[in-house]
Backbone as JSON Lines, residues from 0, in Angstrom:
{"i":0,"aa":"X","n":[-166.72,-17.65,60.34],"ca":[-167.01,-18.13,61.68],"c":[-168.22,-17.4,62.23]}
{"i":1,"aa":"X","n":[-168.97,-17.75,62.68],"ca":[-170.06,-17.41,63.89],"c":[-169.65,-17.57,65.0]}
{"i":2,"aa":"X","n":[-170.54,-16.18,65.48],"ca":[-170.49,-15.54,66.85],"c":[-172.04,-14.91,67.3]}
{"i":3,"aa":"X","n":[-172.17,-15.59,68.57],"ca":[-173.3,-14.34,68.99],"c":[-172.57,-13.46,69.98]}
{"i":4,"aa":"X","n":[-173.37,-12.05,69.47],"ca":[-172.74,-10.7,70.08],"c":[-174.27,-10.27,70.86]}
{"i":5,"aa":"X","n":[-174.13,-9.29,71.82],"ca":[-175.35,-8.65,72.28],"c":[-175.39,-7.28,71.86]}
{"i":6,"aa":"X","n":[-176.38,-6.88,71.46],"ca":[-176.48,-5.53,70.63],"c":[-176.88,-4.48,71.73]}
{"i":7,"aa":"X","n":[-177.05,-3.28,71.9],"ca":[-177.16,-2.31,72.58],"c":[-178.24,-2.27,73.59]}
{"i":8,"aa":"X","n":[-179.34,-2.56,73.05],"ca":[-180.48,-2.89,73.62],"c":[-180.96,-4.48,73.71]}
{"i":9,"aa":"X","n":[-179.7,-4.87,74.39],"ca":[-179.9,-6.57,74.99],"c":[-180.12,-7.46,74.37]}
{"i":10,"aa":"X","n":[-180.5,-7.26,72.97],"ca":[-180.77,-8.61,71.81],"c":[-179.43,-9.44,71.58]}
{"i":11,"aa":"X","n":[-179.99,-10.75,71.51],"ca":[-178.63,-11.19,71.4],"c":[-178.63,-11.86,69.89]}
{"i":12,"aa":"X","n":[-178.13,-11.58,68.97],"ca":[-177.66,-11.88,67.5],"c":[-176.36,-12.91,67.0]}
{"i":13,"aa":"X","n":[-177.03,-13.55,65.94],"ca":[-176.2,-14.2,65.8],"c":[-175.2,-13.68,64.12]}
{"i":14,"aa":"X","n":[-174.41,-13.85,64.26],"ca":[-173.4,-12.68,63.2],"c":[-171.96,-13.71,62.54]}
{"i":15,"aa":"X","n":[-171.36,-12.92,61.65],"ca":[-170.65,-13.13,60.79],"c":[-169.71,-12.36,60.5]}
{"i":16,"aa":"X","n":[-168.51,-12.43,60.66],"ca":[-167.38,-11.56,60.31],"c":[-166.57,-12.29,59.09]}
{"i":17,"aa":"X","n":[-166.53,-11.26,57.79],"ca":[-166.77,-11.34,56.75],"c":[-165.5,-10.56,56.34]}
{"i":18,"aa":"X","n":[-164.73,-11.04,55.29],"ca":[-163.87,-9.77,54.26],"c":[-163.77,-9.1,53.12]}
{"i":19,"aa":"X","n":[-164.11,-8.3,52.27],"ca":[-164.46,-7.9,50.77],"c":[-162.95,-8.03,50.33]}
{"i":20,"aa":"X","n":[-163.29,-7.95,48.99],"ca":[-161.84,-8.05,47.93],"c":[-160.99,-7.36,48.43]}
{"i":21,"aa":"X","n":[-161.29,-5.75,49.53],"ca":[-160.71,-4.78,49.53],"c":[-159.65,-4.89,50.64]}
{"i":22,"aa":"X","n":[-160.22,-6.36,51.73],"ca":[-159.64,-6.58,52.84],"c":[-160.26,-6.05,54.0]}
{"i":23,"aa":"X","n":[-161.11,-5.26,54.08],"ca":[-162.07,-4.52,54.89],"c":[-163.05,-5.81,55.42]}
{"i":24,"aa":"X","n":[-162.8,-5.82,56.98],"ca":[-163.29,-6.51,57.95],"c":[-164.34,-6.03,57.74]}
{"i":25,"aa":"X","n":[-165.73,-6.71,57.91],"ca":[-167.23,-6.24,58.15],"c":[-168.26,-7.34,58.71]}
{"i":26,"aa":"X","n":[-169.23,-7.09,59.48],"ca":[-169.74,-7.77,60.04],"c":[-171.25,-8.02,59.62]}
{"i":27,"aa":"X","n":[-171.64,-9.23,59.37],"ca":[-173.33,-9.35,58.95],"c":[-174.06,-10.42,59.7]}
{"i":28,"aa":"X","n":[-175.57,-9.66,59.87],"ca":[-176.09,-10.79,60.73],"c":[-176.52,-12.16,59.82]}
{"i":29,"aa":"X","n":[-176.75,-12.9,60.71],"ca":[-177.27,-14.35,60.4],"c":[-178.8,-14.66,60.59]}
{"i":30,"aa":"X","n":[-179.71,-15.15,59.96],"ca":[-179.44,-15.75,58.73],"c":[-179.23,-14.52,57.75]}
{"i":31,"aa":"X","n":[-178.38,-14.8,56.64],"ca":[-178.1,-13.61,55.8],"c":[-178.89,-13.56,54.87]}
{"i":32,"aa":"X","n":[-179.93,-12.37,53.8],"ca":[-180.42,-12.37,52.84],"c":[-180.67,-11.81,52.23]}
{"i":33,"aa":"X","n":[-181.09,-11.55,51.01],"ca":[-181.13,-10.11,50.0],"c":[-182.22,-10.04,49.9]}
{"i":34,"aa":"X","n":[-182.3,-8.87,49.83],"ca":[-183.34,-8.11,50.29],"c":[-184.42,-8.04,48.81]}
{"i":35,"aa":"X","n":[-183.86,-7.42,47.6],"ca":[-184.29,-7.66,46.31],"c":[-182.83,-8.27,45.57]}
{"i":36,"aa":"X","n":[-183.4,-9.46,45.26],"ca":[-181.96,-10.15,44.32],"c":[-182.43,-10.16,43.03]}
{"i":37,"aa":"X","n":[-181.18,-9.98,42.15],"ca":[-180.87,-9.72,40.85],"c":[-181.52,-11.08,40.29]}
{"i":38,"aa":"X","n":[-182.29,-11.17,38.87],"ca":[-182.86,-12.32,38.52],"c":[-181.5,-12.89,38.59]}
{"i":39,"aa":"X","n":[-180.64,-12.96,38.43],"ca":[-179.14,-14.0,38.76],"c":[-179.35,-15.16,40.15]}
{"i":40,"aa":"X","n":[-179.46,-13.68,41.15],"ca":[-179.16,-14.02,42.27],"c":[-180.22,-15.38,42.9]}
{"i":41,"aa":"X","n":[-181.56,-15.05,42.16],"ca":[-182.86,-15.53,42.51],"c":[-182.27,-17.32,41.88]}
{"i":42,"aa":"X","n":[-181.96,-16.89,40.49],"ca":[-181.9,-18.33,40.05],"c":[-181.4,-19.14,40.63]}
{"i":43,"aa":"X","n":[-179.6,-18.76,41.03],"ca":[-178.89,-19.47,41.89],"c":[-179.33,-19.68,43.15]}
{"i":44,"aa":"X","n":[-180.29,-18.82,43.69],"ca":[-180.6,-19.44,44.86],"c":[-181.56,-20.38,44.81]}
{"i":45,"aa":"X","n":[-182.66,-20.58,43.66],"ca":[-183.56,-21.32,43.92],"c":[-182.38,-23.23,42.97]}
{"i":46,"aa":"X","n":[-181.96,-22.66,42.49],"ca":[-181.04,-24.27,42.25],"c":[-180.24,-24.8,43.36]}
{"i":47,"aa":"X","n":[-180.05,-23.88,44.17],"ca":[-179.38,-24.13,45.22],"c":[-180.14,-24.93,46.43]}
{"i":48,"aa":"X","n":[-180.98,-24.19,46.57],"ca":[-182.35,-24.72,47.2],"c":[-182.64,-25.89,47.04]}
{"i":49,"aa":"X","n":[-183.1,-26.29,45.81],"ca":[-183.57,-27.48,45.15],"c":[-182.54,-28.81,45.05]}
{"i":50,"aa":"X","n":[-181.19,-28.34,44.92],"ca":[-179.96,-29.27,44.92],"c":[-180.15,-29.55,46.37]}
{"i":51,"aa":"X","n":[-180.33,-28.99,47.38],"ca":[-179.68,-28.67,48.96],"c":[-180.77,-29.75,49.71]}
{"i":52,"aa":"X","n":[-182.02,-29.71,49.28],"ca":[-183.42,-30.42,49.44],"c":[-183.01,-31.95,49.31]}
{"i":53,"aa":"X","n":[-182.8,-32.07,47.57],"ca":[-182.69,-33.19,47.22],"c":[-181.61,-34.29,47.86]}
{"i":54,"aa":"X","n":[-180.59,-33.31,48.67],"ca":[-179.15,-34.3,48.53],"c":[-179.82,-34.16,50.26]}
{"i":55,"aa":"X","n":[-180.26,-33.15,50.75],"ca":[-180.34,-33.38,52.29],"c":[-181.47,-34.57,52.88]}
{"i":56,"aa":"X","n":[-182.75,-34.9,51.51],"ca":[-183.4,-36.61,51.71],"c":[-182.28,-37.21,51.54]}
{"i":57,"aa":"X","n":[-181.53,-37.37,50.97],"ca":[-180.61,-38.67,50.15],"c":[-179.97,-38.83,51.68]}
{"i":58,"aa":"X","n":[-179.24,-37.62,52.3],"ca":[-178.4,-37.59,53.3],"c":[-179.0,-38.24,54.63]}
{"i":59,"aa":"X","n":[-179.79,-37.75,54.63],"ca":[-181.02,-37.85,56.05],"c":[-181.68,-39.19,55.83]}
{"i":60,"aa":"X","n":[-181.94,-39.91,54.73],"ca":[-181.77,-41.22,55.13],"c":[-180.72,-42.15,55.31]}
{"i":61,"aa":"X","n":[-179.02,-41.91,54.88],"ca":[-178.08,-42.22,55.12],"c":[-177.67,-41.84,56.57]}
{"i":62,"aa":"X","n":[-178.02,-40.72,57.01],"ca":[-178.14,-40.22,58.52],"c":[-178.65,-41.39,59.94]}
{"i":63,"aa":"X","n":[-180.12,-41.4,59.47],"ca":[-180.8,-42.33,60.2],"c":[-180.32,-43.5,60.43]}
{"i":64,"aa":"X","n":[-180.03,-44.42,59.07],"ca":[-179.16,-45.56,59.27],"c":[-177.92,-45.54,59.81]}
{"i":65,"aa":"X","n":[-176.75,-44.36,59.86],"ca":[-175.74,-44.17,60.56],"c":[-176.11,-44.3,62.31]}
{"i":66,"aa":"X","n":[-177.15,-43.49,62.59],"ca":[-177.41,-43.2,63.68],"c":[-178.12,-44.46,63.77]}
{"i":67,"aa":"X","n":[-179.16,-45.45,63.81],"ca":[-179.41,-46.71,64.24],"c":[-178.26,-47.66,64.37]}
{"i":68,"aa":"X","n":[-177.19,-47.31,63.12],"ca":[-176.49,-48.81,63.53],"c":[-175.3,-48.01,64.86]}
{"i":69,"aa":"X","n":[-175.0,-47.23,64.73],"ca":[-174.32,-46.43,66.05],"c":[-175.23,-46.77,67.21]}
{"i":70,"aa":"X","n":[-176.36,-46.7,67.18],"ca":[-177.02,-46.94,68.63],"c":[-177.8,-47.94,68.78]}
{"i":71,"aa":"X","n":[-176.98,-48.95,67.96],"ca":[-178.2,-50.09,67.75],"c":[-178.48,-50.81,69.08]}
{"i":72,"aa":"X","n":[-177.97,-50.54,70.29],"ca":[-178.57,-51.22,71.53],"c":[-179.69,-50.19,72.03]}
{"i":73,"aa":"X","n":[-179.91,-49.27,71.45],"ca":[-180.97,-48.11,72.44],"c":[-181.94,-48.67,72.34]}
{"i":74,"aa":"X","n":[-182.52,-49.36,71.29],"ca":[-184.28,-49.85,71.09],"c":[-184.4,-50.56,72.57]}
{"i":75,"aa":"X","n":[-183.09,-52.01,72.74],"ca":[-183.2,-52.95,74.08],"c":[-182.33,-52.51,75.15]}
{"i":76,"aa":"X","n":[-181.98,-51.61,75.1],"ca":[-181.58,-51.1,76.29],"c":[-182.45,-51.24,77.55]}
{"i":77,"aa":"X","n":[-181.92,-51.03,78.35],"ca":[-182.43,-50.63,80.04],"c":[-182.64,-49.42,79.92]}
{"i":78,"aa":"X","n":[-183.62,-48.46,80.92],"ca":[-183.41,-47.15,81.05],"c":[-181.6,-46.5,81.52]}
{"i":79,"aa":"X","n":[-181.51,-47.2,82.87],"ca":[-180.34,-46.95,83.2],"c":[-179.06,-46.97,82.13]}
{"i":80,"aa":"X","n":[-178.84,-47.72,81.01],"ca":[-178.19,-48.17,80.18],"c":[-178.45,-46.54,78.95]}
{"i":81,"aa":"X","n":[-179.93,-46.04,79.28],"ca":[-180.27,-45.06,77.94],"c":[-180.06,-43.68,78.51]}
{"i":82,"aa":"X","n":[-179.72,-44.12,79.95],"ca":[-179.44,-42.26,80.45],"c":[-177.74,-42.7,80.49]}
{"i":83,"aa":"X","n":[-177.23,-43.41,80.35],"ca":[-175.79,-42.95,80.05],"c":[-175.15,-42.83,78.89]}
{"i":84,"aa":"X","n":[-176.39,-43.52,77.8],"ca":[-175.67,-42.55,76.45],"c":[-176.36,-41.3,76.77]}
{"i":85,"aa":"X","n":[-176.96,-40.66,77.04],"ca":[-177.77,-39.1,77.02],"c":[-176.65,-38.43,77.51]}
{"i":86,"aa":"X","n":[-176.08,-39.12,78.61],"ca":[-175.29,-38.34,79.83],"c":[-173.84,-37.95,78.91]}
{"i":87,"aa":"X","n":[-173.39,-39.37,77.59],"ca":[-172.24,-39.4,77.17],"c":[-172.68,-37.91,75.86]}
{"i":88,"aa":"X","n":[-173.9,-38.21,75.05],"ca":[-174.03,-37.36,74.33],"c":[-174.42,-35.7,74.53]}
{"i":89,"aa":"X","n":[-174.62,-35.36,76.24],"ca":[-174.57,-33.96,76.61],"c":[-172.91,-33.93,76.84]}
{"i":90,"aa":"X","n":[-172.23,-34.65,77.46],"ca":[-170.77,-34.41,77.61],"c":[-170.03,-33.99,75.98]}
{"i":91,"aa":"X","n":[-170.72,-34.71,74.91],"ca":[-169.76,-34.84,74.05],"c":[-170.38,-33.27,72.77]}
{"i":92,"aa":"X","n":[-171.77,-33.16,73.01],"ca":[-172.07,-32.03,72.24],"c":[-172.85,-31.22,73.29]}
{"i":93,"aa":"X","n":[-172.67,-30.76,74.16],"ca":[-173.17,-29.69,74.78],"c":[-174.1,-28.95,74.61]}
{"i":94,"aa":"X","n":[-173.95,-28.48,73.1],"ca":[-174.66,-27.04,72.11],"c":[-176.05,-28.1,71.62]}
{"i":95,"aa":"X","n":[-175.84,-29.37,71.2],"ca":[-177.0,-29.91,70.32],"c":[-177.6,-30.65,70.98]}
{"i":96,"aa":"X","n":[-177.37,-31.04,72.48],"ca":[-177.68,-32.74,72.92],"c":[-179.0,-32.48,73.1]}
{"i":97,"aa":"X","n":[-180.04,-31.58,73.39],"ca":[-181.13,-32.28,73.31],"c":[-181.9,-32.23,72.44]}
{"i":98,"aa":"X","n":[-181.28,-31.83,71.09],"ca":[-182.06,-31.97,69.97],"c":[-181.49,-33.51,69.19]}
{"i":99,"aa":"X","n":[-180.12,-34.0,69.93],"ca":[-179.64,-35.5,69.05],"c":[-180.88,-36.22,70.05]}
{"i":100,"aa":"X","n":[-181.12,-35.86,71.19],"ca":[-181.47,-36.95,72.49],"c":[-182.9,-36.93,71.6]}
{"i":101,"aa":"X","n":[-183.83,-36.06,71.28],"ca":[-184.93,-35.75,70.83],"c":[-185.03,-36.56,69.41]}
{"i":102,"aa":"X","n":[-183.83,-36.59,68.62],"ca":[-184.12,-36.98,67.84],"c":[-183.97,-38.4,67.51]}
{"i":103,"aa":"X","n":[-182.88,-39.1,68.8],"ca":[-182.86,-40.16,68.85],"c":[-184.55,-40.6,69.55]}
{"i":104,"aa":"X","n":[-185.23,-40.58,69.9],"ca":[-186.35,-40.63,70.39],"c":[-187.65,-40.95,69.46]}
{"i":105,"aa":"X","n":[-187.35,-40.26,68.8],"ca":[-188.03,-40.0,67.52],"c":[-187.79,-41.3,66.65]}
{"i":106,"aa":"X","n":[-186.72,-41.88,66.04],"ca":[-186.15,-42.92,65.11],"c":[-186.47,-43.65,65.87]}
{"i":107,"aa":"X","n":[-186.45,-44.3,67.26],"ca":[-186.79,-45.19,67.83],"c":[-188.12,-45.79,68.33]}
């Protein structure tokens, strides 16, 4: 789970509470990364990478079409008609709405 905490000197971080084999609670910030990784570590991350790329085009155009046929009245909408989905999509995601509102903007 993620959490932002504020650190001593007012930064505010975003973090990770984490458990080892041993059961020992510990906490790491976000984004997480190694610092020098083991040629292991490097490989798996760069396949990971490359898998994560490939499936997130595949996704992100399955995305777009989700999101057009979901809002397929926004193109002919009224204004009045396009500030009450905005109004429904700040009610319903709080944390993301003006990056969906932005991005509905964008596709359209």
């Amino acid at each position: 789970m993620k959490f932002k905490i504020r650190l001593e000197n007012g930064e505010e971080v975003e973090v990770q509470f984490c458990r080892n084999k041993n059961g020992t609670v510990y906490v790491r910030r976000l984004p997480y990364t190694v610092k020098n990784p083991t040629p292991k570590q490097e490989e798996v991350r760069n396949r990971f990478a490359k898998a994560s790329f490939e499936s997130f085009n595949r996704s992100r155009e399955e995305m777009i079409e989700n999101i057009r046929s979901a809002f397929a009245d926004w193109e002919s909408a009224s204004a009045e008609k396009r500030n009450e989905i905005m109004e429904e999509i700040r009610r319903l995601y709080p944390r993301d709405a003006e990056i969906i509102i932005k991005f509905l903007q964008l596709i359209f």
